[in-house]
C-alpha positions as a LaTeX table, in Angstrom:
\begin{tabular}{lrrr}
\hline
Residue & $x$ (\AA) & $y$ (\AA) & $z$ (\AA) \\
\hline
Unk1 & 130.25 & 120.44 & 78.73 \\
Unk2 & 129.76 & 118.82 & 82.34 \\
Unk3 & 132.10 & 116.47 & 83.44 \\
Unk4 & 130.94 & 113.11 & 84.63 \\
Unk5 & 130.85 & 113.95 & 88.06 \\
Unk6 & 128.18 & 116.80 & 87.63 \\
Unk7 & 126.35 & 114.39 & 85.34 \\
Unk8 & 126.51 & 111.55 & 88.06 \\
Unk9 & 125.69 & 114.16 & 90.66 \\
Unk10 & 122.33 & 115.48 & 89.09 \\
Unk11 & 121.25 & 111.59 & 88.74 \\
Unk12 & 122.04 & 110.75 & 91.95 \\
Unk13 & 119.99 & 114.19 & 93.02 \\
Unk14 & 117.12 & 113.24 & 91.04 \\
Unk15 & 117.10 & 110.07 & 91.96 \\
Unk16 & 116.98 & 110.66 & 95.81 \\
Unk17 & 114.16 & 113.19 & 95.30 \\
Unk18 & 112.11 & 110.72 & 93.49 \\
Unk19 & 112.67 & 108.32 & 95.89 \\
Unk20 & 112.06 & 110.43 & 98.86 \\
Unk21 & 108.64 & 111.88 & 96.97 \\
Unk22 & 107.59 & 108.22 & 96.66 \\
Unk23 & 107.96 & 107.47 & 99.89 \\
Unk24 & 106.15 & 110.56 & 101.65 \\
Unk25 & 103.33 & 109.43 & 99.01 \\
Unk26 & 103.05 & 106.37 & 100.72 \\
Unk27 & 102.71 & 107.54 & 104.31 \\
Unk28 & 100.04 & 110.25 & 103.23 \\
Unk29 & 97.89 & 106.85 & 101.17 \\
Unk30 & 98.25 & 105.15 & 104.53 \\
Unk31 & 96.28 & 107.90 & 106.62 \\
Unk32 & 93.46 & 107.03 & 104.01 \\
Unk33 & 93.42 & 103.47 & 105.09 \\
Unk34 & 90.41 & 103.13 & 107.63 \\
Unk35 & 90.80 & 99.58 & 109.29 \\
Unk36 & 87.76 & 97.82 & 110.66 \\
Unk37 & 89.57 & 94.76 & 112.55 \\
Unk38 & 87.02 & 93.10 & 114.87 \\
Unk39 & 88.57 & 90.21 & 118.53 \\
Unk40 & 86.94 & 88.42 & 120.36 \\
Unk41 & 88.69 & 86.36 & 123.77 \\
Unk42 & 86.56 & 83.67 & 125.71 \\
Unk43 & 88.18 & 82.24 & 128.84 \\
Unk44 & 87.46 & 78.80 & 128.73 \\
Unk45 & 88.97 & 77.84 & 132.54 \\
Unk46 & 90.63 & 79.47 & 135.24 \\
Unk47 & 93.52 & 76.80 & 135.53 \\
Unk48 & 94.76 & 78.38 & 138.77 \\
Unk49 & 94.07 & 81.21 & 141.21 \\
Unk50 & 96.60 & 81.48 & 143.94 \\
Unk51 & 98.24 & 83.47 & 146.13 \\
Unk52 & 102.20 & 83.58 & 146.11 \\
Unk53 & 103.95 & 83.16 & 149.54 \\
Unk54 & 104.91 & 86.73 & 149.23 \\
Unk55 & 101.24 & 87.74 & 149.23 \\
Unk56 & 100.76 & 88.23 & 145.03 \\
Unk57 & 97.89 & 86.72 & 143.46 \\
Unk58 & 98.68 & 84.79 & 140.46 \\
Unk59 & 95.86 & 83.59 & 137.52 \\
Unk60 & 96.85 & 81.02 & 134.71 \\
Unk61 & 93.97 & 80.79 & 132.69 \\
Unk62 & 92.88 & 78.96 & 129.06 \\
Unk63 & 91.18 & 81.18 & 126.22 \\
Unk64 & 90.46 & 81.22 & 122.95 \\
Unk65 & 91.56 & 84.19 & 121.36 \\
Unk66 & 89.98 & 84.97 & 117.73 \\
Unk67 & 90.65 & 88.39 & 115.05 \\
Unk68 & 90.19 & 89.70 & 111.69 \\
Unk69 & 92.71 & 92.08 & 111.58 \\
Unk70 & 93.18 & 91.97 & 107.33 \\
Unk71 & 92.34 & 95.43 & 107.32 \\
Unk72 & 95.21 & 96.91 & 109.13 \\
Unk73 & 97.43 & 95.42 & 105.83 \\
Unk74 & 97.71 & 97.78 & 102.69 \\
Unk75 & 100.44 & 97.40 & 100.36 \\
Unk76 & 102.81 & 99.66 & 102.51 \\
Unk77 & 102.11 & 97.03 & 105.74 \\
Unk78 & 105.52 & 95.62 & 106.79 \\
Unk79 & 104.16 & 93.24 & 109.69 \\
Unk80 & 102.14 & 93.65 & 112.50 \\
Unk81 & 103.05 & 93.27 & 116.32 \\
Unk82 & 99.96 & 92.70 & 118.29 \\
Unk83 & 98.94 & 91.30 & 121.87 \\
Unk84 & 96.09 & 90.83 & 124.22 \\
Unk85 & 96.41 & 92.37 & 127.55 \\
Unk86 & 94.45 & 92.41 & 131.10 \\
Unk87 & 93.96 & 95.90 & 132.18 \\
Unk88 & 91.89 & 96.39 & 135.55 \\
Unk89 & 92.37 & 99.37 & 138.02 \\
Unk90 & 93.06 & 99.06 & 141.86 \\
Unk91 & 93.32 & 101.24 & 144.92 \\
Unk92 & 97.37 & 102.04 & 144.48 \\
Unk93 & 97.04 & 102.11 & 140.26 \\
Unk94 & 94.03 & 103.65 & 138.07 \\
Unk95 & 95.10 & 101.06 & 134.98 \\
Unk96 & 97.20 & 98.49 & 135.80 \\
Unk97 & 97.81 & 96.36 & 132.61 \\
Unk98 & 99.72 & 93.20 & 132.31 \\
Unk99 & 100.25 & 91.23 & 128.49 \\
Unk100 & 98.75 & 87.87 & 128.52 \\
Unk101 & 99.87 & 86.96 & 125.10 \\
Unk102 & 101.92 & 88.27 & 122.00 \\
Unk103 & 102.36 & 88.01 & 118.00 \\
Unk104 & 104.12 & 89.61 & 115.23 \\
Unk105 & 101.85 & 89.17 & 112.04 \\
Unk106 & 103.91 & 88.98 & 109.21 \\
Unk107 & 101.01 & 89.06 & 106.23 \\
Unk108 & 97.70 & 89.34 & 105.29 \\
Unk109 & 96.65 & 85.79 & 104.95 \\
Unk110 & 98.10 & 85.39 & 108.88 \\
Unk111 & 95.87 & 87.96 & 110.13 \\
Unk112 & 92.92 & 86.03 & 110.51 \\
Unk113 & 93.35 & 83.94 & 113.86 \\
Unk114 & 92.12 & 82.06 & 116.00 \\
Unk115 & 94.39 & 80.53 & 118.75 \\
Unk116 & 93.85 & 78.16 & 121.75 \\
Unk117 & 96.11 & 78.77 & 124.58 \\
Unk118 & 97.23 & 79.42 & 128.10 \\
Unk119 & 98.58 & 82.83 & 129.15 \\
Unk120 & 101.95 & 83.32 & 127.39 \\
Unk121 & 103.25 & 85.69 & 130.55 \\
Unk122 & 102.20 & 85.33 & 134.29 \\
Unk123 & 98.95 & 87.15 & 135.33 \\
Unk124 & 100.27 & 88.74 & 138.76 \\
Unk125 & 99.14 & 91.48 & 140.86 \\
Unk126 & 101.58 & 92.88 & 143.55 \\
Unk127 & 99.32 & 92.11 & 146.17 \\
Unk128 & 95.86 & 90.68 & 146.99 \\
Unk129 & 93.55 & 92.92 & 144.68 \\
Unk130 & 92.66 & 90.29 & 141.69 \\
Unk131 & 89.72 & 87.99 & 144.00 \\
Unk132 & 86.63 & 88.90 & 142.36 \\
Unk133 & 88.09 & 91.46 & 140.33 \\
Unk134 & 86.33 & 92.74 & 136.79 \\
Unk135 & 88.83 & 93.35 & 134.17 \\
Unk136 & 88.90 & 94.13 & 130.07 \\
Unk137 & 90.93 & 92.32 & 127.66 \\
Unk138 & 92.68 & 95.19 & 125.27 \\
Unk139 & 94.16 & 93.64 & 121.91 \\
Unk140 & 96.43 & 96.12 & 121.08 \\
Unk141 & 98.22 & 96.06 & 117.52 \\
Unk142 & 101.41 & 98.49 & 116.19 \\
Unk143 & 101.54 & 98.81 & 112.38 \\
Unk144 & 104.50 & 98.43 & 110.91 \\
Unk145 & 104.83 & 100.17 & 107.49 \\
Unk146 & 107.59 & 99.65 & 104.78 \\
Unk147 & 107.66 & 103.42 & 104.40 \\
Unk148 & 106.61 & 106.61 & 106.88 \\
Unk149 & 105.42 & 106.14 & 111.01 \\
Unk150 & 104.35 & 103.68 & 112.61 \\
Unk151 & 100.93 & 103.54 & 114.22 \\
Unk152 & 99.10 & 102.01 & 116.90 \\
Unk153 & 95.45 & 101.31 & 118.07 \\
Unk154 & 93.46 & 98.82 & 120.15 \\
Unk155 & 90.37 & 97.08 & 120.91 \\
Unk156 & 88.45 & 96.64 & 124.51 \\
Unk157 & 86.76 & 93.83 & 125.20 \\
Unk158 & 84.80 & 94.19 & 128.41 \\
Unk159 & 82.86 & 92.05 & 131.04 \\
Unk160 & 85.39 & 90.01 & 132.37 \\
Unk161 & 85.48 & 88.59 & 135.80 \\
Unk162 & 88.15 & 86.69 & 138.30 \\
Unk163 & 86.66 & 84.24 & 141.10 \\
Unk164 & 85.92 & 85.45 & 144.55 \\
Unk165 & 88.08 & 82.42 & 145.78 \\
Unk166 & 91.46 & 80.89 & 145.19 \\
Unk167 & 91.61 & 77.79 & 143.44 \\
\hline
\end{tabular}
């Protein structure tokens, strides 16, 4: 006969490999998962365009920023970080990207927004290159599972355009 010990062992065995089976399952059900989320951002005013005394140009602007992003949630969905970002390119920089605003999503039912604010973080460029610059908004979102990796994607919202002037 087996003492308790082997008995205990072989549980504890089977157990983990269940466990660890389970979980694998889950990550392979989440590749299945094709999300559809849809943003949209509208900059209502330009509150300020200025440059710094040590030559930066700084925007504070007001937007409304709206998403469905329901989709991204299936059962294994632990939360969801997401924020909106300015990307525009320059001379010195190809992409030069700087987050405007940021949210952790903690379930379904809060994943369809739509929020009214200011830039969260500055809007600066080191140096004069925003006047009359064009520029995307990217809402960018990191999936955050219960179980397996975590993933990331994004939506670009062109068309966007700073004044030729500082205000």
């Amino acid at each position: 006969m087996h003492s308790f010990g082997y008995r205990a062992n072989a549980l504890l065995t089977f157990a983990v490999t269940i466990l660890a089976l389970m979980c694998a399952m889950a990550s392979i059900c989440d590749n299945l998962n094709h999300p559809t989320p849809t943003s949209q951002v509208q900059v209502l005013n330009i509150n300020w365009f200025q440059k710094q005394p040590n030559g930066n140009d700084e925007v504070s602007m007001t937007m409304n920023i709206s998403a469905d992003l329901q989709s991204l949630f299936t059962w294994n969905t632990k939360q969801v970080f997401v924020f909106l970002a300015a990307e525009y390119g320059t001379p010195k920089n190809s992409l030069n990207q700087i987050s405007l605003w940021d949210g952790i999503i903690p379930t379904k039912e809060h994943a369809k927004f739509w929020i009214h604010t200011s830039n969260k973080y500055r809007f600066i460029d080191q140096g004069s290159n925003l006047r009359g610059k064009e520029f995307n908004f990217t809402l960018h979102w990191h999936v955050m599972p219960k179980t397996g990796k975590m993933f990331a994607d994004k939506i670009v919202m062109s068309g966007y355009r700073l004044p030729q002037e500082y205000r």
